[in-house]
PDB file of N, CA, C and O in Angstrom:
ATOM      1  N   UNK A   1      76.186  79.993 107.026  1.00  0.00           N
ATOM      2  CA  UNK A   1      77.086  79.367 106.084  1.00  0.00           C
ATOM      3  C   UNK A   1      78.291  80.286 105.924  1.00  0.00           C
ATOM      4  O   UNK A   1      78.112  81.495 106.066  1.00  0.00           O
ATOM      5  N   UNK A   2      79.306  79.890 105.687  1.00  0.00           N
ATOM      6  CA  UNK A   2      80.508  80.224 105.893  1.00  0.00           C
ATOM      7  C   UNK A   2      81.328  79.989 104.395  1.00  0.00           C
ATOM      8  O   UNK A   2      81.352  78.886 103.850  1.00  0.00           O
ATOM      9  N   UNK A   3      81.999  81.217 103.819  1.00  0.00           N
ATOM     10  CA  UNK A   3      82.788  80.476 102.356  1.00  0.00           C
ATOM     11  C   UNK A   3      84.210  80.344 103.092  1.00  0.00           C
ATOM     12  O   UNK A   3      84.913  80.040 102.128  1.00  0.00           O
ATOM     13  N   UNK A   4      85.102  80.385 104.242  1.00  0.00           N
ATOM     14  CA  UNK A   4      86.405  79.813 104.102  1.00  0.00           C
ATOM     15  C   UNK A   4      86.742  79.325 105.244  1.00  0.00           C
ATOM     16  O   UNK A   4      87.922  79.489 105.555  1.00  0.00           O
ATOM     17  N   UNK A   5      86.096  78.791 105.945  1.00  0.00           N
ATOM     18  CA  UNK A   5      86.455  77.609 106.861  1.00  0.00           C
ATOM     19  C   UNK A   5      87.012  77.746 107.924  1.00  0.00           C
ATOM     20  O   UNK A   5      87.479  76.738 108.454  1.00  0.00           O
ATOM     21  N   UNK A   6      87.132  78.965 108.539  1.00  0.00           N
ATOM     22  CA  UNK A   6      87.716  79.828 109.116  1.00  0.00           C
ATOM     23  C   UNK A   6      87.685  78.758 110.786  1.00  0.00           C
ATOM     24  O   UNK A   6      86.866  77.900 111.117  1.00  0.00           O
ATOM     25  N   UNK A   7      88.849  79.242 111.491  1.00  0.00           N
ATOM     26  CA  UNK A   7      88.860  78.791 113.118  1.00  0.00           C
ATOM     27  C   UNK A   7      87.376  79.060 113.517  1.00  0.00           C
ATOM     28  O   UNK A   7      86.556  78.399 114.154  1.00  0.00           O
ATOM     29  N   UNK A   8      87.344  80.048 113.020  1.00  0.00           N
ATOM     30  CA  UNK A   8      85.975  80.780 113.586  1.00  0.00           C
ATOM     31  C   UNK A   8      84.279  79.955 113.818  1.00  0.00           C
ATOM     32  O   UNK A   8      83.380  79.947 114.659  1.00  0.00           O
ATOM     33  N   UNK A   9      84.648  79.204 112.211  1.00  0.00           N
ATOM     34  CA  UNK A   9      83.753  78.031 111.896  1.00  0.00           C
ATOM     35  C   UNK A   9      83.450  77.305 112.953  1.00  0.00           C
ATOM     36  O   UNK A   9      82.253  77.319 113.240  1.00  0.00           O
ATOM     37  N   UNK A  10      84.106  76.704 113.595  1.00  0.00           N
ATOM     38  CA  UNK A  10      83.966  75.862 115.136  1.00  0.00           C
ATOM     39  C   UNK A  10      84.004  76.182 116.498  1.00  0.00           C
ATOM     40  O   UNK A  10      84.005  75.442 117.482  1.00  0.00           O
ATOM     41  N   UNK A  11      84.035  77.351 116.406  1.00  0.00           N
ATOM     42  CA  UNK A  11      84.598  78.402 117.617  1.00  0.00           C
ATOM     43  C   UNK A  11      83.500  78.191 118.535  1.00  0.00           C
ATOM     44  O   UNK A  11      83.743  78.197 119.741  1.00  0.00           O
ATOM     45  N   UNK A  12      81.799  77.921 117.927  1.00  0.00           N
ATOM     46  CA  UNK A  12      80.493  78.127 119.110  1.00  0.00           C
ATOM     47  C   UNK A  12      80.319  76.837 119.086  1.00  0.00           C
ATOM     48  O   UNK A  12      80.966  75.961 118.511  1.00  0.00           O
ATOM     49  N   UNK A  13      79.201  76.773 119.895  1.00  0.00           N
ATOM     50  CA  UNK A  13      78.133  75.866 119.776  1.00  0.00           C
ATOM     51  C   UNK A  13      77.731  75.303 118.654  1.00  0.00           C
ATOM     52  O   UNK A  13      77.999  74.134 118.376  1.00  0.00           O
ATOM     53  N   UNK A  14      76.921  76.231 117.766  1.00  0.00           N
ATOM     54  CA  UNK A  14      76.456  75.514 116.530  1.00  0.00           C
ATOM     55  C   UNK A  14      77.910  75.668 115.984  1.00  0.00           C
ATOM     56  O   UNK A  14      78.592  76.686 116.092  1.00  0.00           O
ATOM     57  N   UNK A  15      78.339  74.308 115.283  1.00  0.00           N
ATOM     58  CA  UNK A  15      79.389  74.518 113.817  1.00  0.00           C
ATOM     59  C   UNK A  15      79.017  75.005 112.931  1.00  0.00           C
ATOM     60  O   UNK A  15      77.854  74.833 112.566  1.00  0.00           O
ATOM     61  N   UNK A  16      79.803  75.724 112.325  1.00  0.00           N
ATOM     62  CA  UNK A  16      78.919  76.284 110.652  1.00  0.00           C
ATOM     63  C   UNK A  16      79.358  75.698 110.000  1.00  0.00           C
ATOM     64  O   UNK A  16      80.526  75.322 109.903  1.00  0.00           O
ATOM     65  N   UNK A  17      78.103  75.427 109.171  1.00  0.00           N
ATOM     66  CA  UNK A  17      78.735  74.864 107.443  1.00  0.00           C
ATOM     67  C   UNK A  17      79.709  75.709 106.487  1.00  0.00           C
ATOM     68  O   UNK A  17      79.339  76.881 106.417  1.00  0.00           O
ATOM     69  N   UNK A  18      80.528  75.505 105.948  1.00  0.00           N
ATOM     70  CA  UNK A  18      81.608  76.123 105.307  1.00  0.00           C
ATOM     71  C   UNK A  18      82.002  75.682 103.990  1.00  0.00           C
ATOM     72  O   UNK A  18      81.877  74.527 103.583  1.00  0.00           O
ATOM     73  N   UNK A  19      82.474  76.628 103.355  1.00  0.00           N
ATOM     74  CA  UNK A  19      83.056  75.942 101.993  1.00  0.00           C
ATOM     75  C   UNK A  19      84.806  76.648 102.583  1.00  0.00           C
ATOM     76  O   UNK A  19      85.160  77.622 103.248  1.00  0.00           O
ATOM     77  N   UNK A  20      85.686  75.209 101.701  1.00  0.00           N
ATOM     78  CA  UNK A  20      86.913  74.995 102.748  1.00  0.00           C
ATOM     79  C   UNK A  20      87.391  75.212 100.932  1.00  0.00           C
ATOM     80  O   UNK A  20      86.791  74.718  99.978  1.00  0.00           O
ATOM     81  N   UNK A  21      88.952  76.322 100.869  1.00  0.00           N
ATOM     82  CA  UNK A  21      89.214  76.505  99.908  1.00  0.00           C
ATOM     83  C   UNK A  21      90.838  76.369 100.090  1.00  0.00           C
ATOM     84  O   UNK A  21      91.222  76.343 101.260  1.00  0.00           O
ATOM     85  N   UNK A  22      92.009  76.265  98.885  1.00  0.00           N
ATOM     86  CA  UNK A  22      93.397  75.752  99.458  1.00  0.00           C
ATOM     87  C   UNK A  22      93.770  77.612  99.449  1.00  0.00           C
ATOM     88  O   UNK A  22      93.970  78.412  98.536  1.00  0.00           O
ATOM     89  N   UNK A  23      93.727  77.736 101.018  1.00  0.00           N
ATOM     90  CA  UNK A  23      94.206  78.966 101.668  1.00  0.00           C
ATOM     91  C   UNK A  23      96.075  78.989 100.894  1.00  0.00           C
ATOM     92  O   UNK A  23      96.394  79.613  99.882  1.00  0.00           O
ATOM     93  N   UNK A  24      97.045  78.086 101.788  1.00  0.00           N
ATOM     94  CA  UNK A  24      98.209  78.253 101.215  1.00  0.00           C
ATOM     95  C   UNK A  24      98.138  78.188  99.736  1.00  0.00           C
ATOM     96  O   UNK A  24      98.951  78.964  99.234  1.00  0.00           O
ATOM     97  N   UNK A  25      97.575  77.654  99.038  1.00  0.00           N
ATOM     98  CA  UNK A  25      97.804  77.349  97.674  1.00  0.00           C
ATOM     99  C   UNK A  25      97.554  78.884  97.105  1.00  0.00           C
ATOM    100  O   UNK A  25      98.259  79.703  96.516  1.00  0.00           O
ATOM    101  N   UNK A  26      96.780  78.866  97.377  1.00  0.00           N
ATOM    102  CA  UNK A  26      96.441  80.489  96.607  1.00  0.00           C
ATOM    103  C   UNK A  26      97.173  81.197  97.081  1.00  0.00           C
ATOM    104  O   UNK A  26      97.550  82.049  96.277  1.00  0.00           O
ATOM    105  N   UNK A  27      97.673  81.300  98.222  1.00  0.00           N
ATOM    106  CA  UNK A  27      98.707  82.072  98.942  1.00  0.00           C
ATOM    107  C   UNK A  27     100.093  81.972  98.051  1.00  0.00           C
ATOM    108  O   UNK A  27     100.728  82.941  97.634  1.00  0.00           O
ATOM    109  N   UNK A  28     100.343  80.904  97.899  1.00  0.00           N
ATOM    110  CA  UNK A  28     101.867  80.681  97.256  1.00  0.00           C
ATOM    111  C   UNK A  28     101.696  81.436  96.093  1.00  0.00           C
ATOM    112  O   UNK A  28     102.114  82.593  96.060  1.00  0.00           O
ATOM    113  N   UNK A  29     101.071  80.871  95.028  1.00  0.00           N
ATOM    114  CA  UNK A  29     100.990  81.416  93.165  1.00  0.00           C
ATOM    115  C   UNK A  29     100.229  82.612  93.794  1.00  0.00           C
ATOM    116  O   UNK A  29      99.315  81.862  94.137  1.00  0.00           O
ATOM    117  N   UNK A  30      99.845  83.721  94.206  1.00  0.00           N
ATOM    118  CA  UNK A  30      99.834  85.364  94.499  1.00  0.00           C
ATOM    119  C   UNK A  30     101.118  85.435  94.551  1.00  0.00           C
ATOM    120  O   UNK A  30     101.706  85.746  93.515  1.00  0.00           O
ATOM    121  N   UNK A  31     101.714  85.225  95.500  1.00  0.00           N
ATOM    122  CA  UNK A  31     103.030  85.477  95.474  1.00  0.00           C
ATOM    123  C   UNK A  31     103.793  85.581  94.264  1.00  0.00           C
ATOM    124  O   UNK A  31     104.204  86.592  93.694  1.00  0.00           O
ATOM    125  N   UNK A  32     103.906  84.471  93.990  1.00  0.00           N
ATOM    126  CA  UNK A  32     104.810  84.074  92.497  1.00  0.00           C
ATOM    127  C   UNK A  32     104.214  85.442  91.446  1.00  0.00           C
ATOM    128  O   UNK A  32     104.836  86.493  91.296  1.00  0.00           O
ATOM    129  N   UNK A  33     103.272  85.210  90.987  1.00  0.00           N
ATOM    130  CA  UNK A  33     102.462  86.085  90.129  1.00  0.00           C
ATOM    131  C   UNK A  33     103.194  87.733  90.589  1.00  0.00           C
ATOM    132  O   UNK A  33     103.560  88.575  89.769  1.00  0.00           O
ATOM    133  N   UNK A  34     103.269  87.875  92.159  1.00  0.00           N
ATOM    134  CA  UNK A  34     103.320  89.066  92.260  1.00  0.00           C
ATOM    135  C   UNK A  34     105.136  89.536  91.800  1.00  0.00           C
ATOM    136  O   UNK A  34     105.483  90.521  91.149  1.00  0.00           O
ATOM    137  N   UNK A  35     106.003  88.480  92.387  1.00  0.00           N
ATOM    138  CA  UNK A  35     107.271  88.353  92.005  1.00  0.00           C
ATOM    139  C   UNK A  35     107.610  88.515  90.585  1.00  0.00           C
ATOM    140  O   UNK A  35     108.492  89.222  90.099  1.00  0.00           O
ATOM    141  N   UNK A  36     106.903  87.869  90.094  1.00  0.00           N
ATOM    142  CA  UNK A  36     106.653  87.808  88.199  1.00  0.00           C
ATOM    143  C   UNK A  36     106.476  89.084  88.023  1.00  0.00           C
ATOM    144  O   UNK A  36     107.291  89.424  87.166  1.00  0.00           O
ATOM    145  N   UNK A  37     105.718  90.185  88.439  1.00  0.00           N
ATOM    146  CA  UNK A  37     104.944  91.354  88.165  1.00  0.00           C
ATOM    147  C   UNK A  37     106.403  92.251  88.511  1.00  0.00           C
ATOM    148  O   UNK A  37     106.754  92.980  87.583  1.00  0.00           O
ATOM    149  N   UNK A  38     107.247  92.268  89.696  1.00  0.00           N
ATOM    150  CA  UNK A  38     107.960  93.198  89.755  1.00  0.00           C
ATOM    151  C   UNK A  38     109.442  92.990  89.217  1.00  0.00           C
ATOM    152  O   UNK A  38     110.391  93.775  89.194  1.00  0.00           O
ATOM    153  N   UNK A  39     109.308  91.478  88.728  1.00  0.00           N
ATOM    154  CA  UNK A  39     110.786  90.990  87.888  1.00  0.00           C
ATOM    155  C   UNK A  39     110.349  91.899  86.591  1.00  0.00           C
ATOM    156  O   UNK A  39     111.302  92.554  86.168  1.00  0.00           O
ATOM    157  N   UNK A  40     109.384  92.048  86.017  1.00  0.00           N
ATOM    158  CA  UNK A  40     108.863  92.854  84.715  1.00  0.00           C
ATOM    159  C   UNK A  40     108.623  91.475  83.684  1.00  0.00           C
ATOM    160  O   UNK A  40     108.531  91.590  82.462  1.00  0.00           O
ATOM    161  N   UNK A  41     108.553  90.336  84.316  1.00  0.00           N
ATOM    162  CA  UNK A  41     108.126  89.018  83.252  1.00  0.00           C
ATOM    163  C   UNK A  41     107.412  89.602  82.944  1.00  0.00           C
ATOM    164  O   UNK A  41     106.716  90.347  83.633  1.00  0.00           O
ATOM    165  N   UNK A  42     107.357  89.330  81.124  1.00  0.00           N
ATOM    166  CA  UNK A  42     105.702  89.684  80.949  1.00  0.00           C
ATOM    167  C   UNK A  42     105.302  87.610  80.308  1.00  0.00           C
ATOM    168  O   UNK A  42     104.868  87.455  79.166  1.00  0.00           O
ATOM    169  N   UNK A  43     105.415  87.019  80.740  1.00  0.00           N
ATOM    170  CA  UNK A  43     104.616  85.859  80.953  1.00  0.00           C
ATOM    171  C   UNK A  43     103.468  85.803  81.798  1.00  0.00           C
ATOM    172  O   UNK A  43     103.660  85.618  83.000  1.00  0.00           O
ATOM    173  N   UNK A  44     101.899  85.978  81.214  1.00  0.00           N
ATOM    174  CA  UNK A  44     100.891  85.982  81.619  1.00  0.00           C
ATOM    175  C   UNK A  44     100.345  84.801  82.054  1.00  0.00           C
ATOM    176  O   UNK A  44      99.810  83.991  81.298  1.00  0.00           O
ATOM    177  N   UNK A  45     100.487  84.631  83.567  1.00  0.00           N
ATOM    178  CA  UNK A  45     100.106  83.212  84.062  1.00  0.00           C
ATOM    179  C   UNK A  45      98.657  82.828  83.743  1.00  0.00           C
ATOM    180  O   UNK A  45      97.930  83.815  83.624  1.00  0.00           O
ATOM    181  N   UNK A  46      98.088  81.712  83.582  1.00  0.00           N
ATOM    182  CA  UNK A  46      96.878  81.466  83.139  1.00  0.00           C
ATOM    183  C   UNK A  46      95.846  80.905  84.316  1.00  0.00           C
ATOM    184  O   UNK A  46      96.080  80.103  85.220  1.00  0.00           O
ATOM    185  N   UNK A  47      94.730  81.550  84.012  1.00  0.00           N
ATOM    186  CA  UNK A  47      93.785  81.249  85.767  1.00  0.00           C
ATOM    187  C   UNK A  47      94.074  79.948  86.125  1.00  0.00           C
ATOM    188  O   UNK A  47      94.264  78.833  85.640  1.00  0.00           O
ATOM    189  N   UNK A  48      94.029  80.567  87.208  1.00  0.00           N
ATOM    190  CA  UNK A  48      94.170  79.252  88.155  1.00  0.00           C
ATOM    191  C   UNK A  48      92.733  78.734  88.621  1.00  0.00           C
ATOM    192  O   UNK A  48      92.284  79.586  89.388  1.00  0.00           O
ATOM    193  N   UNK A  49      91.921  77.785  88.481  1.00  0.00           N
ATOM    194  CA  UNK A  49      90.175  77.498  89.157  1.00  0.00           C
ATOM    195  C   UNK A  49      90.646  76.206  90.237  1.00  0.00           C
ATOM    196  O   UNK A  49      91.168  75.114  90.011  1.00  0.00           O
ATOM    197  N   UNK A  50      90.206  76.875  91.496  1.00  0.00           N
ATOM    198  CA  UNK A  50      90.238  75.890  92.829  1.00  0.00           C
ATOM    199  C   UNK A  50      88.767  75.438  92.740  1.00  0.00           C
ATOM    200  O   UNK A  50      87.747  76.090  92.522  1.00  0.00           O
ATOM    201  N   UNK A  51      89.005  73.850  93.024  1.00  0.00           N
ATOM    202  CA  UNK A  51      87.749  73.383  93.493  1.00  0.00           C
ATOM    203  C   UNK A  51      87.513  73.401  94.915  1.00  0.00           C
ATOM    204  O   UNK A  51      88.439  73.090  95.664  1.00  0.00           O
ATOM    205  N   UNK A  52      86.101  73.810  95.499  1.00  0.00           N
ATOM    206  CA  UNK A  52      85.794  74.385  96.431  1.00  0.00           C
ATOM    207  C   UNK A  52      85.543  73.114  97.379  1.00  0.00           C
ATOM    208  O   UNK A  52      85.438  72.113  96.670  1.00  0.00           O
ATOM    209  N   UNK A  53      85.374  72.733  99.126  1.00  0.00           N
ATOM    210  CA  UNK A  53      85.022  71.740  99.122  1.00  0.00           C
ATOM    211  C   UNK A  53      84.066  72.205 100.320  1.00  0.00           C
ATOM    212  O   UNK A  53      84.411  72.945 101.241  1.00  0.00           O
ATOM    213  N   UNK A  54      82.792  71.631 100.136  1.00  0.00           N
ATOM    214  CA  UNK A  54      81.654  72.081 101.346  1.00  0.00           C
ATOM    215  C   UNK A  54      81.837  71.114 102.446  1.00  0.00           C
ATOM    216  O   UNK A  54      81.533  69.923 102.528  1.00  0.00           O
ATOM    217  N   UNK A  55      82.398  71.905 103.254  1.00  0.00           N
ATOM    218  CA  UNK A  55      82.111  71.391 104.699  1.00  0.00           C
ATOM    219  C   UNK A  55      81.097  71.433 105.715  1.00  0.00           C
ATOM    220  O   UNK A  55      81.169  72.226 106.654  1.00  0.00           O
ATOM    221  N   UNK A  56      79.937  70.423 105.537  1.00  0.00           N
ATOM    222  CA  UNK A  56      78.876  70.490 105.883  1.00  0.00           C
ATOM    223  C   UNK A  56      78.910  70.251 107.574  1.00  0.00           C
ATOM    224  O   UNK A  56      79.379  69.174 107.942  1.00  0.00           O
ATOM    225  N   UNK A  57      78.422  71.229 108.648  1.00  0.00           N
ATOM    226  CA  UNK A  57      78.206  71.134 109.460  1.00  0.00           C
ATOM    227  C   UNK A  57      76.461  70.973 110.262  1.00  0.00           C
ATOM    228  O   UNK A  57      75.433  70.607 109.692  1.00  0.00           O
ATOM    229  N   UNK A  58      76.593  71.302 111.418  1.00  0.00           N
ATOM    230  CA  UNK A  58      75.035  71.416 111.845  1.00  0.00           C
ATOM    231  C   UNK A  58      74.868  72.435 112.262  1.00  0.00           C
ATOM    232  O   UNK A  58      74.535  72.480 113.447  1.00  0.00           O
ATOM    233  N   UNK A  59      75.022  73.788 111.471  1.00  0.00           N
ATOM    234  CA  UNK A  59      74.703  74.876 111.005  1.00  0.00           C
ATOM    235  C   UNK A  59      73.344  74.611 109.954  1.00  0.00           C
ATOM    236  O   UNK A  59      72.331  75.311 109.981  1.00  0.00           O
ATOM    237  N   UNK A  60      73.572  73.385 108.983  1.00  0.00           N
ATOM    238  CA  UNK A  60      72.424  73.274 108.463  1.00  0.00           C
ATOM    239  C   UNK A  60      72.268  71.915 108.331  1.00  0.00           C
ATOM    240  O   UNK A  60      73.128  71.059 108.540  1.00  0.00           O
ATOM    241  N   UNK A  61      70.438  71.656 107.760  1.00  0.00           N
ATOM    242  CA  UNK A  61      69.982  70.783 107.858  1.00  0.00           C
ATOM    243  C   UNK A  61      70.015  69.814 106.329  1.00  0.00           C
ATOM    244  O   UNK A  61      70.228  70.364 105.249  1.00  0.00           O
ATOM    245  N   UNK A  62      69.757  68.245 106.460  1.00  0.00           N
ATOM    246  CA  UNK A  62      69.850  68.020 104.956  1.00  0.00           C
ATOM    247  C   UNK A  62      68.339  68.724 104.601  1.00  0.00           C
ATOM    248  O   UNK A  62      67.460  69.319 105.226  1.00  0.00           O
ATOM    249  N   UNK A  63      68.649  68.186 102.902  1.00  0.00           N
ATOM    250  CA  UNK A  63      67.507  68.982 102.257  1.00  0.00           C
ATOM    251  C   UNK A  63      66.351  67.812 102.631  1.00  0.00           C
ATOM    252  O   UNK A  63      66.865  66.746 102.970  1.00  0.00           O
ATOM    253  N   UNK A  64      64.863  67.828 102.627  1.00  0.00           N
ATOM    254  CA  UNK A  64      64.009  66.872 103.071  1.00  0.00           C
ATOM    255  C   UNK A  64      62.828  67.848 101.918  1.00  0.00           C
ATOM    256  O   UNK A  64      62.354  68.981 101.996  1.00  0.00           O
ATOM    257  N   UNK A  65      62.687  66.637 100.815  1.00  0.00           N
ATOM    258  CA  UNK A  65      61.581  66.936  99.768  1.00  0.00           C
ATOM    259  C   UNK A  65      60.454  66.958 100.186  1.00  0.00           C
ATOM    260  O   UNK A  65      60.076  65.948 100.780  1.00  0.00           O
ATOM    261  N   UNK A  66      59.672  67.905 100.060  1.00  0.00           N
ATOM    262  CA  UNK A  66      58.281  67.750 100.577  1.00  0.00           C
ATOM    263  C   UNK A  66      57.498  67.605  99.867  1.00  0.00           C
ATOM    264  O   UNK A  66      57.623  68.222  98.809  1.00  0.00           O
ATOM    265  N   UNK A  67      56.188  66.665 100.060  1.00  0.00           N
ATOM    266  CA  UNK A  67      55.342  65.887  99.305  1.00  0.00           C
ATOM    267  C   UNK A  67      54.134  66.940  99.067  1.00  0.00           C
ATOM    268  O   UNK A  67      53.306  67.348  99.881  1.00  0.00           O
ATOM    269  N   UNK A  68      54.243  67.151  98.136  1.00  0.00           N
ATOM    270  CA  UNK A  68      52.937  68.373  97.415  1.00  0.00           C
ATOM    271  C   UNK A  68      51.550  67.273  96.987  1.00  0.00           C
ATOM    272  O   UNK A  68      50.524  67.737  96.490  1.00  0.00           O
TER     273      UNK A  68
END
């Protein structure tokens, strides 16, 4: 399992399952934030929470309940 979805993810044979996250997005607001930091803003940006999205490959299997 894989957390960022990387080229790498598809690169073999087996695909890996991955969680796929917004790479540029977070990329851009670091930036900004960091620009903010050396302008001397003191406006404290407020978290940012990305929703994550699982990219299920056949790296893994579904779940299969087993009968006890």
């Amino acid at each position: 399992m894989g957390f960022d979805d990387s080229s790498l993810a598809v690169a073999t044979e087996v695909k890996l399952t991955s969680v796929n996250h917004p790479k540029m997005e977070m990329g851009i607001e670091a930036a900004k934030w960091i620009v903010s930091a050396v302008e001397n803003k003191n406006n404290r940006r407020p978290s940012i929470v990305y929703e994550p999205e699982l990219v299920v490959r056949n790296s893994t299997a579904p779940f299969v309940k087993v009968q006890s």
